[in-house]
C-alpha angles and dihedrals in degrees: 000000000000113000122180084329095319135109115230131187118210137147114265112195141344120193131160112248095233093212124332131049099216130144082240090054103050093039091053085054094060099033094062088040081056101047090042084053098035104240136142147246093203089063088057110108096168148013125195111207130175119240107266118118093244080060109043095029111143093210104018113013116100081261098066097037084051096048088044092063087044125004095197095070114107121229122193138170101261123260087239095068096029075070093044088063084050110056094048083085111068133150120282102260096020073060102045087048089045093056103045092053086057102051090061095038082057088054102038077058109037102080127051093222091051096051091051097048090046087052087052085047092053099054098037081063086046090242123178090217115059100163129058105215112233108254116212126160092251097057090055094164090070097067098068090042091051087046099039105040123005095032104050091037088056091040096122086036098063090043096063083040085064102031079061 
């Protein structure tokens, strides 16, 4: 937005979608979040969506319902998931590392009873990370955090996690 002749970036709403995951759905969520605060649709330049069909729908994806309220705004496929593309193509052995982290970090993960003995290993080896973050293709930015932080400070600790 543009704020006294700046433009400022801020959140503007979180709400939990009750059942469904439809454009309508989604659209019917802001724009009440727009009427109870009194903005307008009419002040929206542009709007960043992933690529799901709820999402990019010329008709009934949150897209189209936007663009029927106001056809100027511009929709595009967000810069998040444009990198995500991007990064299934890695080179051969920073692959072949990458997946395999992953593939411990998923099953680290992937039982309750796994995730809590690996956050008592942790502090017993007085670790700063406790927790592995879940890595799927959708939360992409997870993949650099898990590799980069958790992964390499608990290092030893995920070692010991596997030798038991």
């Amino acid at each position: 937005m543009v704020s006294k002749d700046k433009i400022k970036e801020e959140f503007l709403l979180c709400k939990d979608l009750l059942t469904t995951t439809k454009g309508e759905d989604i659209f019917n969520i802001i724009n009440s979040f727009f009427t109870t605060n009194g903005l307008d649709w009419n002040s929206v330049q542009q709007v960043s969506v992933d690529g799901a069909p709820s999402m990019m729908g010329r008709n009934r994806g949150l897209r189209g319902l936007i663009q029927a309220v106001n056809p100027e705004i511009s929709v595009d496929h967000c810069i998040i998931h444009r990198y995500s593309l991007g990064s299934k193509s890695l080179p051969g052995n920073l692959k072949l590392v990458f997946e395999d982290v992953l593939k411990i970090v998923n099953f680290i993960k992937s039982r309750d009873v796994n995730s809590r003995i690996f956050r008592e290993l942790c502090k017993e080896m007085g670790k700063q990370y406790q927790v592995l973050f879940y890595h799927t293709d959708v939360r992409w930015l997870s993949r650099g955090k898990g590799q980069n932080t958790t992964v390499i400070d608990a290092y030893h600790t995920v070692t010991a996690f596997l030798e038991n």
